[in-house]
Biotite code that builds the C-alpha atoms (Angstrom):
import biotite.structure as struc

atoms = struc.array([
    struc.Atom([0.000, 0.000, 0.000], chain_id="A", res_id=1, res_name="UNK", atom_name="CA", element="C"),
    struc.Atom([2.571, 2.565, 1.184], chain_id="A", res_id=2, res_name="UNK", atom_name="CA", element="C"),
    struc.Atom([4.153, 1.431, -2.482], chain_id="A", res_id=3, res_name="UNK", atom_name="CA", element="C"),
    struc.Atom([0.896, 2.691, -4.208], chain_id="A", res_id=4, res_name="UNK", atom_name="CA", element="C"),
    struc.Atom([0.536, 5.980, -2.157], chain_id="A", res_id=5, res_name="UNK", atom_name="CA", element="C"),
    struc.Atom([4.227, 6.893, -2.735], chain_id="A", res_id=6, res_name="UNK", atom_name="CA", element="C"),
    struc.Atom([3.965, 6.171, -6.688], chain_id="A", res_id=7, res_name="UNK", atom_name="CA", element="C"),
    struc.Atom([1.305, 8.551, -6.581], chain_id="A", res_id=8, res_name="UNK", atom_name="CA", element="C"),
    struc.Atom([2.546, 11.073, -4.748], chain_id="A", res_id=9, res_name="UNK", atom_name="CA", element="C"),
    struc.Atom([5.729, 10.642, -7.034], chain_id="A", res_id=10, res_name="UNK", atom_name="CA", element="C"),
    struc.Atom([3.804, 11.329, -10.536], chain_id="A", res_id=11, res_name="UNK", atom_name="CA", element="C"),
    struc.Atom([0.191, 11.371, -10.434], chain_id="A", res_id=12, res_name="UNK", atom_name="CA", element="C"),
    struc.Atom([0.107, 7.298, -11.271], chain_id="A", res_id=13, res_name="UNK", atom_name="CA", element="C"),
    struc.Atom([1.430, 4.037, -9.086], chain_id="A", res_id=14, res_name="UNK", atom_name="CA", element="C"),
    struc.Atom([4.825, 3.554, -9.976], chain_id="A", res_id=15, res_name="UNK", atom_name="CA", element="C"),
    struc.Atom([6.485, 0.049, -10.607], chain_id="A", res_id=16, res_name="UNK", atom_name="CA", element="C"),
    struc.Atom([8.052, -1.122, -7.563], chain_id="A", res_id=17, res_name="UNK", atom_name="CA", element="C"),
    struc.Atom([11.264, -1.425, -9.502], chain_id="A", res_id=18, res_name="UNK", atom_name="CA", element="C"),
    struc.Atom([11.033, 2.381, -9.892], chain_id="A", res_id=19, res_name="UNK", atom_name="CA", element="C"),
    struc.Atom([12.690, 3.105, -6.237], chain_id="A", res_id=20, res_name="UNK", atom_name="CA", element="C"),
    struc.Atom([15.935, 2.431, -5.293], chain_id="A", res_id=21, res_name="UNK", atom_name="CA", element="C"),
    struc.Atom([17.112, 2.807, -1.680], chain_id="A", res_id=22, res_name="UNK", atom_name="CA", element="C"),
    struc.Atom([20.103, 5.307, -1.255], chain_id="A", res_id=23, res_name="UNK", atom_name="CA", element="C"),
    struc.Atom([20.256, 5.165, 3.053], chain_id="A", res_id=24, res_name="UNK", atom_name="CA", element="C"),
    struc.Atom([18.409, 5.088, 6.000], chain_id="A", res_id=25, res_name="UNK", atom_name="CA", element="C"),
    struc.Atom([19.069, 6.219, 9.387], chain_id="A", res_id=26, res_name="UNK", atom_name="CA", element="C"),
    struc.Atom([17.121, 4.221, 12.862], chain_id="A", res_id=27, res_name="UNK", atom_name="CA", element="C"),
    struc.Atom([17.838, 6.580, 15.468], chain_id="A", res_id=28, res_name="UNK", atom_name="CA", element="C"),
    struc.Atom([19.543, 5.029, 18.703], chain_id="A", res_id=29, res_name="UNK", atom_name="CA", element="C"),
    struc.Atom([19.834, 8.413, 21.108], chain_id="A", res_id=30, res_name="UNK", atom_name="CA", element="C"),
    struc.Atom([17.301, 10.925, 20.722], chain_id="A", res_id=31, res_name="UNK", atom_name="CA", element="C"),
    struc.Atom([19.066, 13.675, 18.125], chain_id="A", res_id=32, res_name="UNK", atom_name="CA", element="C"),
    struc.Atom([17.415, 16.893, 16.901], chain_id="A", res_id=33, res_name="UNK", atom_name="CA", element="C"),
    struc.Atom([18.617, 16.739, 13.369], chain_id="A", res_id=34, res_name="UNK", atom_name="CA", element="C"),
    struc.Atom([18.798, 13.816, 10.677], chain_id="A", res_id=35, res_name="UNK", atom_name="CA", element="C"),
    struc.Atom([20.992, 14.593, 7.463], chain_id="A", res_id=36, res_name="UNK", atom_name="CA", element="C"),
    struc.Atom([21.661, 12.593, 4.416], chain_id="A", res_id=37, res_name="UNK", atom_name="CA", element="C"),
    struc.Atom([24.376, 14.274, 2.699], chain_id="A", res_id=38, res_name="UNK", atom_name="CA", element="C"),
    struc.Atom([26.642, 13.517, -0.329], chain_id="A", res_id=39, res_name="UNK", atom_name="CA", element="C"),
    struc.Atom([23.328, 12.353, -2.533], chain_id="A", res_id=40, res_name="UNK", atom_name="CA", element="C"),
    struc.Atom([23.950, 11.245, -6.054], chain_id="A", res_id=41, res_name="UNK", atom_name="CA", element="C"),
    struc.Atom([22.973, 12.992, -9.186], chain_id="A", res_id=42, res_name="UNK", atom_name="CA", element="C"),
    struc.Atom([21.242, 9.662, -11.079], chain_id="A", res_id=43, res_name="UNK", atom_name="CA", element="C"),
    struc.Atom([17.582, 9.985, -9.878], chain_id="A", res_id=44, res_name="UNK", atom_name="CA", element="C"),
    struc.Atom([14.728, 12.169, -11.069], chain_id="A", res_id=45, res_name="UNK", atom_name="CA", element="C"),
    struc.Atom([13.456, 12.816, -7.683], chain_id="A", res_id=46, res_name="UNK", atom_name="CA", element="C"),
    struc.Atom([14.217, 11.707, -4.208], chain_id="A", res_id=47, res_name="UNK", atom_name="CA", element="C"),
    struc.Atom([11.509, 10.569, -1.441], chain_id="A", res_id=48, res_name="UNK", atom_name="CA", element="C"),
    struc.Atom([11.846, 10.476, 1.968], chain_id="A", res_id=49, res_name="UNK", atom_name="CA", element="C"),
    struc.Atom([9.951, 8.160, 4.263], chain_id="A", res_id=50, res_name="UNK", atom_name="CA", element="C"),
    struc.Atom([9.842, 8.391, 8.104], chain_id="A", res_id=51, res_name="UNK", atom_name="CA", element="C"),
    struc.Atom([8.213, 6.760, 10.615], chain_id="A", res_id=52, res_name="UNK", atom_name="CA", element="C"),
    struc.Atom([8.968, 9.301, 14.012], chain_id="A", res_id=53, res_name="UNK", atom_name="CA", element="C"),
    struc.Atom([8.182, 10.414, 17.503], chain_id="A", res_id=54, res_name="UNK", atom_name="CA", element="C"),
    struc.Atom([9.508, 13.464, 19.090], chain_id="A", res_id=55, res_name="UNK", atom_name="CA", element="C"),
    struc.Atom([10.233, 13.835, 22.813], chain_id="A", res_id=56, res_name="UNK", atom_name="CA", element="C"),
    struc.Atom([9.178, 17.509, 23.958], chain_id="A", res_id=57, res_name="UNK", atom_name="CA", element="C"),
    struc.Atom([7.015, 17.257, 26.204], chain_id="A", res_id=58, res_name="UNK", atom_name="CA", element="C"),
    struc.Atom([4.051, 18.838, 24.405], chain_id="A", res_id=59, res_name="UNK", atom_name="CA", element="C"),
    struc.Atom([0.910, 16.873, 24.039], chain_id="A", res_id=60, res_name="UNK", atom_name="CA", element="C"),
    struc.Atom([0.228, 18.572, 20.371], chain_id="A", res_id=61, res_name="UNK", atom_name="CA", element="C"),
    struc.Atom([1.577, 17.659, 17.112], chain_id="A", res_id=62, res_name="UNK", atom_name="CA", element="C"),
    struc.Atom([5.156, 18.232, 16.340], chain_id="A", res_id=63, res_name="UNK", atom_name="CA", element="C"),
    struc.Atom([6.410, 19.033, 13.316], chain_id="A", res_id=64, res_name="UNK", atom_name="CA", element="C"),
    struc.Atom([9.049, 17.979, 11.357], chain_id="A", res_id=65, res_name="UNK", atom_name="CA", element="C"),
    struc.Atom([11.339, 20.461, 9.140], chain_id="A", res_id=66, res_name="UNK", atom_name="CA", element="C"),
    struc.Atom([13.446, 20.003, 6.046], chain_id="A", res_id=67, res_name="UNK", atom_name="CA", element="C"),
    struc.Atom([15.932, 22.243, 4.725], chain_id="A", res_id=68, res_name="UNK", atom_name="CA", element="C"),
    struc.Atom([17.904, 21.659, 1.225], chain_id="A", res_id=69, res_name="UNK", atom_name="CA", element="C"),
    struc.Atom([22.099, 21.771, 1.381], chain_id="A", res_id=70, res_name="UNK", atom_name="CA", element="C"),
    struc.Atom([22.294, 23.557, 5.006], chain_id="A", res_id=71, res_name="UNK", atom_name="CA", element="C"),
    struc.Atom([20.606, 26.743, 3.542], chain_id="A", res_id=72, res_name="UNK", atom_name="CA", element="C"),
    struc.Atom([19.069, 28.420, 6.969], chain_id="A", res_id=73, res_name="UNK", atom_name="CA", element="C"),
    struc.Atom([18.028, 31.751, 4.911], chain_id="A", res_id=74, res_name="UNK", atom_name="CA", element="C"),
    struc.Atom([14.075, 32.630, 4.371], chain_id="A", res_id=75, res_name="UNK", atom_name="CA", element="C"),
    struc.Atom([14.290, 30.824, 1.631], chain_id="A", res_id=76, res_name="UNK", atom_name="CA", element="C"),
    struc.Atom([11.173, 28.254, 1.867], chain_id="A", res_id=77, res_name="UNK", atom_name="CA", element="C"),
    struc.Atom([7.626, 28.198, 2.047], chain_id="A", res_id=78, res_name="UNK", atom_name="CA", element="C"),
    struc.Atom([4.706, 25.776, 3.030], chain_id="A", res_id=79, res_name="UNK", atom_name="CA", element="C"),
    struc.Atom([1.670, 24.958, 2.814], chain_id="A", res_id=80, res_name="UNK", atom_name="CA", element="C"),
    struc.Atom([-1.067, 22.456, 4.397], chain_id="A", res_id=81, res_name="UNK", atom_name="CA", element="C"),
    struc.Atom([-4.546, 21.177, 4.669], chain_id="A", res_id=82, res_name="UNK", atom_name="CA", element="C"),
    struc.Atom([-4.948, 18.996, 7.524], chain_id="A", res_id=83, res_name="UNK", atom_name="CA", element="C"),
    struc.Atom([-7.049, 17.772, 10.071], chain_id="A", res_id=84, res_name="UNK", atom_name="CA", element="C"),
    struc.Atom([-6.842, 17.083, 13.737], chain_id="A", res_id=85, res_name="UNK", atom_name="CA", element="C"),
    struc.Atom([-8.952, 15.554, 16.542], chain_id="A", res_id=86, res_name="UNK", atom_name="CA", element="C"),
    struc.Atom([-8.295, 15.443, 20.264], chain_id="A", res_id=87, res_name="UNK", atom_name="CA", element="C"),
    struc.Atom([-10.627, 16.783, 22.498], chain_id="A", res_id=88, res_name="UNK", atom_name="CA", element="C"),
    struc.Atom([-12.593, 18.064, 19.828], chain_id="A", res_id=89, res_name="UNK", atom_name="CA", element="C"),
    struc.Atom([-12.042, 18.447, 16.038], chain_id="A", res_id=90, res_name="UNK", atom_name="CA", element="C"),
    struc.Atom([-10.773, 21.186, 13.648], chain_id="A", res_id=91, res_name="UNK", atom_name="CA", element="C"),
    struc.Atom([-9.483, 21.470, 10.245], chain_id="A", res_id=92, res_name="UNK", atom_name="CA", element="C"),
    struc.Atom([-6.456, 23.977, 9.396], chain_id="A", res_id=93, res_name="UNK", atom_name="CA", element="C"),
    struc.Atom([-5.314, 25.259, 5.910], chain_id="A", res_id=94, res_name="UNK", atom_name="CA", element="C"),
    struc.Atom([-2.244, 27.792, 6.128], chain_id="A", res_id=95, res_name="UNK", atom_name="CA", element="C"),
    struc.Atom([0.612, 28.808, 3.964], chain_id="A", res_id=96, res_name="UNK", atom_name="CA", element="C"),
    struc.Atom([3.768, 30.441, 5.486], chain_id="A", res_id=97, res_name="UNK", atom_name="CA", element="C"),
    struc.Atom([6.165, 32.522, 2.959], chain_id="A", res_id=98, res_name="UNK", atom_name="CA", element="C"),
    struc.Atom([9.884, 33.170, 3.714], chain_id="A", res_id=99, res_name="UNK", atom_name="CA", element="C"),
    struc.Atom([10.498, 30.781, 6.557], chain_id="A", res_id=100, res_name="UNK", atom_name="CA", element="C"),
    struc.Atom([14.080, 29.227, 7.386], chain_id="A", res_id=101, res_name="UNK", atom_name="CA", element="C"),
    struc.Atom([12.680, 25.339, 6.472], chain_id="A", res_id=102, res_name="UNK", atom_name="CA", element="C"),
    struc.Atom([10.307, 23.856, 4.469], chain_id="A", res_id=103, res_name="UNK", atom_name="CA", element="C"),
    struc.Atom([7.318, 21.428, 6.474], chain_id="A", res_id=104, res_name="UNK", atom_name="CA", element="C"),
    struc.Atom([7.127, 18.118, 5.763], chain_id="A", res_id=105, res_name="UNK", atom_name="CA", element="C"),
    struc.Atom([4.427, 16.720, 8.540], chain_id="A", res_id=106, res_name="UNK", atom_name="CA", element="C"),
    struc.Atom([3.339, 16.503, 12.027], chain_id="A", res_id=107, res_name="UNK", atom_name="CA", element="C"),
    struc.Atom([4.433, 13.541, 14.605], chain_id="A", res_id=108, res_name="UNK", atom_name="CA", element="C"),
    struc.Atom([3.541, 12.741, 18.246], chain_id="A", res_id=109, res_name="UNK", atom_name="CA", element="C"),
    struc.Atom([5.125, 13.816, 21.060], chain_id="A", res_id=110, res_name="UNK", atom_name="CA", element="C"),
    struc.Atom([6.084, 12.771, 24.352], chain_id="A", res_id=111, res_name="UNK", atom_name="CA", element="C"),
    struc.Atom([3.292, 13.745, 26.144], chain_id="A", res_id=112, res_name="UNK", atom_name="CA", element="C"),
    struc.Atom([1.123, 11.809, 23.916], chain_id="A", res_id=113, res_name="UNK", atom_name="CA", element="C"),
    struc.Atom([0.412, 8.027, 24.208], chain_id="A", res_id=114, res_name="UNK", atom_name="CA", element="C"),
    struc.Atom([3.558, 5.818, 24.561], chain_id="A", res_id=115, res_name="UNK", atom_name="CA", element="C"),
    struc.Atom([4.460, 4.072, 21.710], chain_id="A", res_id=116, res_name="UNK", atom_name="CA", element="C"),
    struc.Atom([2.694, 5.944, 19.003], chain_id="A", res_id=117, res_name="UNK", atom_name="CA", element="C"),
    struc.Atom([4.905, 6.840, 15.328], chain_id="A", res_id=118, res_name="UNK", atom_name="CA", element="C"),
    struc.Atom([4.252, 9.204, 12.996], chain_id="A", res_id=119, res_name="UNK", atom_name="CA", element="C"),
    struc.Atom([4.452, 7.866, 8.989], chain_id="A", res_id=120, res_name="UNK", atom_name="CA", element="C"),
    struc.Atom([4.904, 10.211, 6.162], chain_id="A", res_id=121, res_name="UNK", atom_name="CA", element="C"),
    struc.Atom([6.563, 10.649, 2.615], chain_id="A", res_id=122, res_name="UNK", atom_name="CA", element="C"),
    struc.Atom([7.998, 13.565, 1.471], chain_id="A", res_id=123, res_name="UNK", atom_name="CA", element="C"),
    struc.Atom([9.030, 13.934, -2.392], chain_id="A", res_id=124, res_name="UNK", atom_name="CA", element="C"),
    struc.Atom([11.033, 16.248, -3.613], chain_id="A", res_id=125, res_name="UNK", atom_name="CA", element="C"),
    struc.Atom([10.817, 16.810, -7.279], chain_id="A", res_id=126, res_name="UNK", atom_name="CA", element="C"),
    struc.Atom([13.398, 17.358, -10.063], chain_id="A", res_id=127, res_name="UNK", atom_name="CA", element="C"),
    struc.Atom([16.228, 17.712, -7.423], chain_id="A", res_id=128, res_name="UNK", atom_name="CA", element="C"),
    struc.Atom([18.805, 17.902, -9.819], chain_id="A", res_id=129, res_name="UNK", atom_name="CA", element="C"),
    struc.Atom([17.200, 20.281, -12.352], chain_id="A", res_id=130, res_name="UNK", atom_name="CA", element="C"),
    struc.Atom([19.358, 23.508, -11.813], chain_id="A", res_id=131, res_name="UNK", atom_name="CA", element="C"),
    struc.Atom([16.571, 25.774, -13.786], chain_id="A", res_id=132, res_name="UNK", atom_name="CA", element="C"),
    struc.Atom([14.010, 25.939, -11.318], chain_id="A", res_id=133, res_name="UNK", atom_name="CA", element="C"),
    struc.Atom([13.716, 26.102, -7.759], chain_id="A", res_id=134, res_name="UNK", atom_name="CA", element="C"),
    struc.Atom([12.629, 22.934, -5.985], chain_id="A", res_id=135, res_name="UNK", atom_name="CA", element="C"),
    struc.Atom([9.183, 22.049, -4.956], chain_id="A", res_id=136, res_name="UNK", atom_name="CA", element="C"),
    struc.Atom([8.229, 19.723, -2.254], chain_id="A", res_id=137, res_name="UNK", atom_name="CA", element="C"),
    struc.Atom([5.065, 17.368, -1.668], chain_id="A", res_id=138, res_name="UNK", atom_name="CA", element="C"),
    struc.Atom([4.101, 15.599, 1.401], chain_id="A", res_id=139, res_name="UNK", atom_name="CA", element="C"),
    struc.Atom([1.602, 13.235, 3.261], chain_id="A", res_id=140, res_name="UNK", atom_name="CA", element="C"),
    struc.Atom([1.444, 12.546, 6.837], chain_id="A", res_id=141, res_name="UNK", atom_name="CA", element="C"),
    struc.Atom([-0.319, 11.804, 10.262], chain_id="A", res_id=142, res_name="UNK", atom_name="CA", element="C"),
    struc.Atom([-0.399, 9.476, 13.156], chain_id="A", res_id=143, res_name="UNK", atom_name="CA", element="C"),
    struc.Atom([-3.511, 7.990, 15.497], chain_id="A", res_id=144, res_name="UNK", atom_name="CA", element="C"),
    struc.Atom([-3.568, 7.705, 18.739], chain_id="A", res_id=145, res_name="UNK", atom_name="CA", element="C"),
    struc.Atom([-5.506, 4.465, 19.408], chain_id="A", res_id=146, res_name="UNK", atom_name="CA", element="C"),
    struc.Atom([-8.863, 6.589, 20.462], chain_id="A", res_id=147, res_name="UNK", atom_name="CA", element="C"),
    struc.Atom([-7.142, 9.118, 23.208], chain_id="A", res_id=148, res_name="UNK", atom_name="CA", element="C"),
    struc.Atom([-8.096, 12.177, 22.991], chain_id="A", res_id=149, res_name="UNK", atom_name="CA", element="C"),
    struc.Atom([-4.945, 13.225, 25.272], chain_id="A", res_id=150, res_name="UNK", atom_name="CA", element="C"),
    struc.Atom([-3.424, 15.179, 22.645], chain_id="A", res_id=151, res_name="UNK", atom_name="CA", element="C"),
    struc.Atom([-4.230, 15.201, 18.710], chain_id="A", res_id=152, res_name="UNK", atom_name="CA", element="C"),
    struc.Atom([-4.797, 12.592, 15.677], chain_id="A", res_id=153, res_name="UNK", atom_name="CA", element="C"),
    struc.Atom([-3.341, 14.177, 12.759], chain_id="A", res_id=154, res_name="UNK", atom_name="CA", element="C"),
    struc.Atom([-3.998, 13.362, 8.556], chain_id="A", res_id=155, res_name="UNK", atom_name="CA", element="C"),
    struc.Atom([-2.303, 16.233, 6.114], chain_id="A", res_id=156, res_name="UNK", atom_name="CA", element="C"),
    struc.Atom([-1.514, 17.117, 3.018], chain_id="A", res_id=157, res_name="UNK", atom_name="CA", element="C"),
    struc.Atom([2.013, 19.510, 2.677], chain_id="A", res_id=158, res_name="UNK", atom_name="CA", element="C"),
    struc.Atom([3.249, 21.433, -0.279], chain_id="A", res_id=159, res_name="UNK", atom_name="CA", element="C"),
    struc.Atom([6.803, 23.559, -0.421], chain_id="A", res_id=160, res_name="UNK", atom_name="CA", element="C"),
    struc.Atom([9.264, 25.246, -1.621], chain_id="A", res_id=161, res_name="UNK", atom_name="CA", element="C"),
    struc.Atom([12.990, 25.894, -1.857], chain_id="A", res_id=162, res_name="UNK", atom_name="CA", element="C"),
    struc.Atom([13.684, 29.331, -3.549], chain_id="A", res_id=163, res_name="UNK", atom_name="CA", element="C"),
    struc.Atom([17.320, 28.040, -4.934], chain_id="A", res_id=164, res_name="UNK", atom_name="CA", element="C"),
    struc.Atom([17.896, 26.575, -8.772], chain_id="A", res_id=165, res_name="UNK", atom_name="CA", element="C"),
    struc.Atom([21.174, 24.386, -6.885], chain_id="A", res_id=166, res_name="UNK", atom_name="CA", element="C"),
    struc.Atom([20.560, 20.641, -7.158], chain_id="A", res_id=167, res_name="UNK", atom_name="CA", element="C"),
    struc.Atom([20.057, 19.274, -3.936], chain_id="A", res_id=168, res_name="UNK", atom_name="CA", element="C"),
    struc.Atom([23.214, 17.415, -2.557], chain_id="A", res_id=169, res_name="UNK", atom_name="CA", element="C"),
    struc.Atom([21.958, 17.228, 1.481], chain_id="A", res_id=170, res_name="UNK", atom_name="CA", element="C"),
    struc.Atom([18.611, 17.107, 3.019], chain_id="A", res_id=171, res_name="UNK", atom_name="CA", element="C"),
    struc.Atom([18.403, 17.970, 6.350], chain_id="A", res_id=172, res_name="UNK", atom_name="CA", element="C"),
    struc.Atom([15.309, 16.694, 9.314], chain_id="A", res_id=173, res_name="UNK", atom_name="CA", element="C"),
    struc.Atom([14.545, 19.050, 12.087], chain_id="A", res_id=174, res_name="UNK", atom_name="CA", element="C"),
    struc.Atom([12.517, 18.152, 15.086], chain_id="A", res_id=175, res_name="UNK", atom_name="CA", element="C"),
    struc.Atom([10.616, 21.255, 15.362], chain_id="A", res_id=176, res_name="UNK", atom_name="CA", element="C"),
    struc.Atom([10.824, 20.871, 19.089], chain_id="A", res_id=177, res_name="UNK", atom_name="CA", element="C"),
    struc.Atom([12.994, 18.580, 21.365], chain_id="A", res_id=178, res_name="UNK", atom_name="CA", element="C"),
    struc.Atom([14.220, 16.014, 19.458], chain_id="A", res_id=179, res_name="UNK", atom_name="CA", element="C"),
    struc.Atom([13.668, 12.823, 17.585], chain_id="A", res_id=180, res_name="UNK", atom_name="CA", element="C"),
    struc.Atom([13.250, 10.257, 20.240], chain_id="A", res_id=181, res_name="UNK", atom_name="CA", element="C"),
    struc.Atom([14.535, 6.502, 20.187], chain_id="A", res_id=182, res_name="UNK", atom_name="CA", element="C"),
    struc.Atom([13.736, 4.424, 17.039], chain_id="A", res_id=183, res_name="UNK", atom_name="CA", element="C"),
    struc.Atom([12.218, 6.945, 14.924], chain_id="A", res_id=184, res_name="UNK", atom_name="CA", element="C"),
    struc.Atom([13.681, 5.998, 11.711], chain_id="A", res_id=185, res_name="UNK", atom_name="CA", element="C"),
    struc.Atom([13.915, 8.353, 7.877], chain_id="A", res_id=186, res_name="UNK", atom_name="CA", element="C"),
    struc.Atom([14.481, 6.688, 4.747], chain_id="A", res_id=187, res_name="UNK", atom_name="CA", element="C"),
    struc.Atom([16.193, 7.991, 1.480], chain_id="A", res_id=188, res_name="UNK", atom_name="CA", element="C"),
    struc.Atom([14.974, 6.739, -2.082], chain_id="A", res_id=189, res_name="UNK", atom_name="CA", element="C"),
    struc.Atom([16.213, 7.640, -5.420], chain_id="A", res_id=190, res_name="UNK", atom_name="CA", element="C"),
    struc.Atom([12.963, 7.618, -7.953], chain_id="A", res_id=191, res_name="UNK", atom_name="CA", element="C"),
    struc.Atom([14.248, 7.028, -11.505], chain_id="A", res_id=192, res_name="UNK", atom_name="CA", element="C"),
    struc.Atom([13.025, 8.824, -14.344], chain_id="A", res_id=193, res_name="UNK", atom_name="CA", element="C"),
])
């Protein structure tokens, strides 16, 4: 299933299996703020990244997780979402954020939410190599929480952008708050053309 959704987040149809090629993955073992794959090769189309992750603040709301392209910390992103959330009672959010410092790629439990409870999302990020436009981002996330309503259920959609023509070479994961916590774990695919 999670082959079907990222095919069509990838092009607008399922791709082949064959059509992914892992390039490295990272399980963390201590909690760490940041997750970077650097030194990414030039022989996909696009790149996807798949996480399944927990944060550790303390927070009983959804925490989000940040990306930023080749270390560039500059207000040189934006996002966008539609999502929805439930815990004591229910809302819907759309927002868009111009000239922030990252780009958004979804929201992930925290600990002050029930034990034991992971976040899954894919992030693509399209025509990374292509040095004539600036670099768009698409994402799809959200977590349950088993029924609690101790803290929020999150679904979302996530768009972005990196205002830069450079092909990417690093991709960077930022626990918005405290850190990733013990065996969250962010996978790196190459998506051929």
């Amino acid at each position: 299933m999670l082959n079907v959704i990222s095919g069509l987040l990838a092009g607008g149809v399922a791709a082949s299996t064959n059509s992914y090629e892992s390039i490295a993955t990272v399980t963390v073992g201590t909690a760490q703020s940041t997750i970077s794959f650097t030194s990414i090769p030039s022989t996909y189309k696009h790149l996807q990244v798949r996480g399944l992750t927990r944060g550790t603040d303390a927070s009983n709301g959804g925490v989000a997780v940040y990306m930023r392209l080749n270390g560039d910390t500059a207000s040189n992103y934006s996002n966008h979402g539609l999502d929805a959330f439930q815990g004591a009672s229910a809302n819907t959010e759309a927002f868009g954020n111009a000239n922030t410092t990252y780009g958004l790629n979804f929201y992930q439990p925290s600990a002050g939410n029930t034990a034991s409870i992971f976040a899954g999302g894919v992030t693509d990020i399209l025509d990374y190599q292509n040095t004539n436009k600036y670099k768009t981002t698409r994402s799809l996330g959200g977590y349950d929480m088993n029924g609690s309503t101790s803290g929020y259920n999150y679904i979302g959609i996530y768009s972005g952008s990196w205002r830069n023509t450079a092909a990417v070479t690093q991709i960077d994961l930022i626990c918005s708050a405290g850190s990733f916590d013990t065996y969250s774990k962010f996978a790196l695919y190459g998506i051929k053309g």
